[in-house]
N, C-alpha and C positions, 0 to 999 in steps of 0.2 A: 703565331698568335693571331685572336681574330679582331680584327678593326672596330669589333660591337666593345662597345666603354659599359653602356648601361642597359639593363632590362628590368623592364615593371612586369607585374602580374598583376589580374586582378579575376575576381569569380563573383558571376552576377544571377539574379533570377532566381527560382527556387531552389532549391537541395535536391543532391542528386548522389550514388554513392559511387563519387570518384572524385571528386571536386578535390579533397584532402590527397588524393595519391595522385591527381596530375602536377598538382603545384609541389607537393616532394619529388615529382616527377622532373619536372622542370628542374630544380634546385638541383637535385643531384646528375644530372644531365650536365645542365651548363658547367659545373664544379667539375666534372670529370673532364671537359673538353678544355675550358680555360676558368681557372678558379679567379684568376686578375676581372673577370668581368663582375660588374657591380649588379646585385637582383636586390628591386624593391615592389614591393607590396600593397597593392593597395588597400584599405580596411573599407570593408564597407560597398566591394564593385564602383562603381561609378559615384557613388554618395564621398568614398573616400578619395577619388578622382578630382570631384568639383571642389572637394574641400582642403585639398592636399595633405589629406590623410595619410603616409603612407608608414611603414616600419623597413627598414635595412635590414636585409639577409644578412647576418654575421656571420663569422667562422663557426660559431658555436653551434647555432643555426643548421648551416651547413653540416656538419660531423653528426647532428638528428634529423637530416632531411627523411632517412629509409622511417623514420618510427612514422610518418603522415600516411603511406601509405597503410597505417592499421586501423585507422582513425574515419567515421564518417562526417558529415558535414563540412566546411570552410573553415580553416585554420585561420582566414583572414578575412572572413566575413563577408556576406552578402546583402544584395540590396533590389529590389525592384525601382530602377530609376531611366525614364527616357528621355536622352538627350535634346531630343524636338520637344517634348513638351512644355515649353516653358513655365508656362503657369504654372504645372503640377511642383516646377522646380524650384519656382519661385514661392511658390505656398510651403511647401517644404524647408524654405531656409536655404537650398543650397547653391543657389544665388542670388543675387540682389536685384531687384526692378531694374528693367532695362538693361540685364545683362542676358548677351548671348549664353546659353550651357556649353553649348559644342566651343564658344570659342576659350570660355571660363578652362574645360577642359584642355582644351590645344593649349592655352597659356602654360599648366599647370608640367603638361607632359615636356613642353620647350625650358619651364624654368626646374627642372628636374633632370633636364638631361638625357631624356628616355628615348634610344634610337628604335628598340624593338618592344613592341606588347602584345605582350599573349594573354587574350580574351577567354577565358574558361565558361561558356552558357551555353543555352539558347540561342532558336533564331533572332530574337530579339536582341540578346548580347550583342552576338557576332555581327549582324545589320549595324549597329548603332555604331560598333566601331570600325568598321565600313565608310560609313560615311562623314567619323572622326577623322581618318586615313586621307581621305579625298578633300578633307576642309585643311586639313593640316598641308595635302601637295599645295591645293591651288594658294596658299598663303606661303609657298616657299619653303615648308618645312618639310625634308623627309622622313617618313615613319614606316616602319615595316609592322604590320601590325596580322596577328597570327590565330587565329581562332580554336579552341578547341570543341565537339558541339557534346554539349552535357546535357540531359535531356531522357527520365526515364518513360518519356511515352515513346521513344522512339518515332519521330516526327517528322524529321528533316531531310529535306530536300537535297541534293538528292544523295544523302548518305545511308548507306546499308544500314548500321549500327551504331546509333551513338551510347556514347561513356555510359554506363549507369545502368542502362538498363535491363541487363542479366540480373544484374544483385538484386533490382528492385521488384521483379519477377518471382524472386527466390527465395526473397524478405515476404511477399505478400501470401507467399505457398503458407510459410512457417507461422506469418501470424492467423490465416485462415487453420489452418492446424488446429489451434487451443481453442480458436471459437467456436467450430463447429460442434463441440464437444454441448455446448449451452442447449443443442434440440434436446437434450435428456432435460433440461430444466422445467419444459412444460410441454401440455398435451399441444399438439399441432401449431410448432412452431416455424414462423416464419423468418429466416435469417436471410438477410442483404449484404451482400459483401461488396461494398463500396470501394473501387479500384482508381487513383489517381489516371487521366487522360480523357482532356478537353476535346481534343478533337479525333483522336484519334486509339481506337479499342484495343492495337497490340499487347500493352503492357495486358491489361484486363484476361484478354485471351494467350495471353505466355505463362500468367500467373495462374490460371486455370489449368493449364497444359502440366504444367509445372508441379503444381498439387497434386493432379489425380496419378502423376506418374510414381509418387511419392505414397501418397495413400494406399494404390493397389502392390505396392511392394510389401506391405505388412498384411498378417494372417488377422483373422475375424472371429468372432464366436457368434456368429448368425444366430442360433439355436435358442439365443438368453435373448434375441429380440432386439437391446440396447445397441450392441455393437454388431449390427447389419452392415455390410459395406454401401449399403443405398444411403444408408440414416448421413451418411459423413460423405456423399456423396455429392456433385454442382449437378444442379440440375435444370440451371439455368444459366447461359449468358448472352447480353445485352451491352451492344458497343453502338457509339456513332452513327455507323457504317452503316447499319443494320434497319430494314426495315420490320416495327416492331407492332405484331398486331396482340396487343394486349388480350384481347377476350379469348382470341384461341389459343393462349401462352396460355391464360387460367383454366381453360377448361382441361387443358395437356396437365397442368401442377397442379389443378386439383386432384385428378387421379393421382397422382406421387403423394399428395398428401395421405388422401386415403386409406393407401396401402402400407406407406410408410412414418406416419405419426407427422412429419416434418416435410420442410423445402427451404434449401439451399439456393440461393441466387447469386450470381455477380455480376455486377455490372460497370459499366465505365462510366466516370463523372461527367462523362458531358451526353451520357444518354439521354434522351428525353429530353433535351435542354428545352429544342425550343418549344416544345408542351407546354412546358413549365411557363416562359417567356410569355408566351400567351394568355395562359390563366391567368398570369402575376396585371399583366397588361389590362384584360380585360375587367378586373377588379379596380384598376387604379393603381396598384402598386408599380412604387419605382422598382426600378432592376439594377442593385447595384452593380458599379464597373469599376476593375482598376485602373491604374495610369495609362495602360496600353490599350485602354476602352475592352478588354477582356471581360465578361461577367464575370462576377465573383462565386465561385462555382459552392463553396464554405457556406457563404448567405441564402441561397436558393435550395440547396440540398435534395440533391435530386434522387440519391437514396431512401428517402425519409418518403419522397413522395411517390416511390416505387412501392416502398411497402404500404405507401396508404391504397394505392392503387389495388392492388393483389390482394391483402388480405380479406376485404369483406368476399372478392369474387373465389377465393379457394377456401376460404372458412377456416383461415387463422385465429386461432383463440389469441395469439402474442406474439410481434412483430419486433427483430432485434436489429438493428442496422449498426453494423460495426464498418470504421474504416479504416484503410490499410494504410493507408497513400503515406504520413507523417511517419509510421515505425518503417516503412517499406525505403525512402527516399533517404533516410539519415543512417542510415544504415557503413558501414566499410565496404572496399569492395570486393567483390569475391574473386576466385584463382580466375577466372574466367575473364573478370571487365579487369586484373591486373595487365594480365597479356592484351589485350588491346589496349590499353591507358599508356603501357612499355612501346607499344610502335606506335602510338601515335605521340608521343612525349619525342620518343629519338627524331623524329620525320618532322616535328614543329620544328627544334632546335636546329636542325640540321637545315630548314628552308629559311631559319633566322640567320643562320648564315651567308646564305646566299641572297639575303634581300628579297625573299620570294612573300608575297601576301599572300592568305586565302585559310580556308579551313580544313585543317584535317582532318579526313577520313576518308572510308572507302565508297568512291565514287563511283555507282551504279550508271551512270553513261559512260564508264572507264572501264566494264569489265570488273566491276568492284575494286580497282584497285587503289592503292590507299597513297593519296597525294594530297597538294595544297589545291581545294575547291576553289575558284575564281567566286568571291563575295557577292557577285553579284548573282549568283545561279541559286545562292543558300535562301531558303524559302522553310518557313514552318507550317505547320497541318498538314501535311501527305498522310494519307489513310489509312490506314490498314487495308490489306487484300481480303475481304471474307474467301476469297473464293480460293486461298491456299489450301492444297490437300488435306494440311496437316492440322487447318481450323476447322476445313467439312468435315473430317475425320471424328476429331475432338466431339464433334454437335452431334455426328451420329450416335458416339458412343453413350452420348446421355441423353439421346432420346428426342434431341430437337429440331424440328424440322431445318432442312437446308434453309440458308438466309439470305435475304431480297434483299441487293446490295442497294442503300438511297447515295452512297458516295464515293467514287471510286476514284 
């Protein structure tokens, strides 16, 4: 039998589609190795931390751990909340003037009982309890504290593959599917496919990879005009990474327009950020941020100002900017992110055992292999490579020139 008495969970940061099947993941894990151990829950990430929010895994509970993994979103809710920021936590309610968070939390975790926590996010999660870990040694308490990194931009440092990000790749192919069908709605139509990823364009560019692989498997009726395989066609992507000279993108899409009635675009939410940052600056306008000092990528909409961008320069009669990122992130997870969610769940459990800290996944200075990452090596915004084969590939095949990396 193993010496752990208790384990908390908890899922922080935005939605991702595995958050629901790692914590069934957990639950039926720990149940199979020893059911005598106690799993509680936090509601809320860190909000239900500070507030000693939490719900007890019961038998009942347990006996429906396998139905989470069918499920997208948080079974037990999430929260954008930073343990350093006091203010922000304090504006919030979730502690009171003059109380530390970090320690409000270490209290919460010692009068609960909680020898092991497994962190389900983000670099920002997994950091924040990091340094919950380290406030709690140097105060005498031991905590083994376990990370998983959930995240469909694929982001982090220095992990191959984090949770999520297949599904959400594969989610974004499918709802790009139904929209692109809208170029038959009007003459010279301009569509945006606004793709979730602040800093970095993987996800944008897997979900383009992903789609066209999907699109050229079905037959066409070229002859009737409507269903050309151009008309349903990207014909443009636009990441981070990328340096983006707009005039000669329009003069390239306007010929696609030309020829082909329409143009398809996708781009990554944090293209063009700091363009935007600039203009907003140079008018006077605030830029809003959230607690993490992140821009609020929803407020600024950097879709909206793609298509204001392009449409007079290629002579769009109607400009549609749809996005992905909400139907794409809430999503279940697919066969694909279940098998990695399946070894990185046994490999958490298994270093909860052993008192081992850190984050699971497969560590890219380890030969990709998949261990407990030392906390302090976990870093977010690692870039996308433009220069992978298989994204030059991708850009040749729709026509766009090779791309001028600005961040590597």
């Amino acid at each position: 039998m193993s010496k752990i008495k208790k384990v908390g969970i908890l899922t922080a940061g935005g939605l991702a589609p595995c958050l629901s099947a790692a914590v069934g993941g957990l639950i039926m894990r720990y149940t199979e190795i020893d059911p005598e151990i106690e799993i509680i829950c936090y509601r809320g990430g860190y909000k239900g931390l500070l507030l000693g929010d939490s719900v007890r895994i019961s038998p009942e509970i347990r006996e429906k751990a396998f139905t989470l993994l069918l499920y997208g979103g948080s079974p037990i809710g999430n929260s954008r909340v930073k343990l350093t920021n006091v203010k922000d936590c304090v504006k919030r309610g979730l502690v009171k003037e003059g109380e530390d968070p970090q320690k409000v939390a270490a209290d919460q975790l010692v009068k609960d009982g909680v020898q092991v926590l497994h962190t389900i996010g983000g670099d920002d999660t997994n950091t924040a309890a990091a340094d919950l870990a380290a406030f709690l040694k140097n105060n005498n308490y031991d905590l083994t504290v376990i990370g998983l990194p959930k995240t469909i931009d694929n982001d982090v440092y220095p992990i191959k593959q984090s949770l999520g990000a297949w599904t959400a790749a594969e989610q974004g192919a499918t709802y790009f599917r139904n929209v692109v069908a809208e170029n038959s709605a009007n003459p010279r139509m301009l569509i945006v496919h606004e793709v979730m990823g602040r800093n970095c364009g993987w996800l944008t560019a897997a979900t383009a990879l992903k789609y066209r692989k999907e699109l050229y498997s079905n037959e066409f009726v070229p002859e009737i005009g409507g269903v050309h395989p151009k008309r349903y066609d990207v014909h443009g992507i636009y990441l981070p990474e990328m340096e983006i000279d707009l005039a000669k993108e329009a003069k390239r899409l306007h010929a696609v327009m030309d020829l082909y009635d329409c143009v398809n675009i996708f781009i990554s939410e944090g293209a063009g950020v700091e363009a935007i940052i600039k203009e907003m600056e140079a008018k006077g306008e605030e830029v809003p941020r959230d607690a993490f000092g992140h821009v609020k990528l929803d407020a600024i909409n950097p879709g909206k100002w793609f298509g204001k961008q392009f449409a007079e320069m290629i002579g769009a009669e109607k400009v549609l900017v749809q996005k992905s990122g909400y139907f794409a992130r809430s999503a279940p997870a697919n066969a694909e992110d279940l098998t990695l969610i399946k070894g990185c769940v046994d490999l958490a459990v298994d270093a909860a055992m052993r008192g081992e800290s850190g984050v699971i996944g497969h560590d890219e200075a380890h030969q990709d292999r998949l261990r407990p990452i030392e906390f302090e090596r976990i870093k977010g915004g690692k870039p996308f490579n433009v220069a992978f084969p298989w994204f030059k590939n991708l850009l040749r095949e729709i026509g766009q020139p090779e791309p001028v990396a600005v961040r590597k």
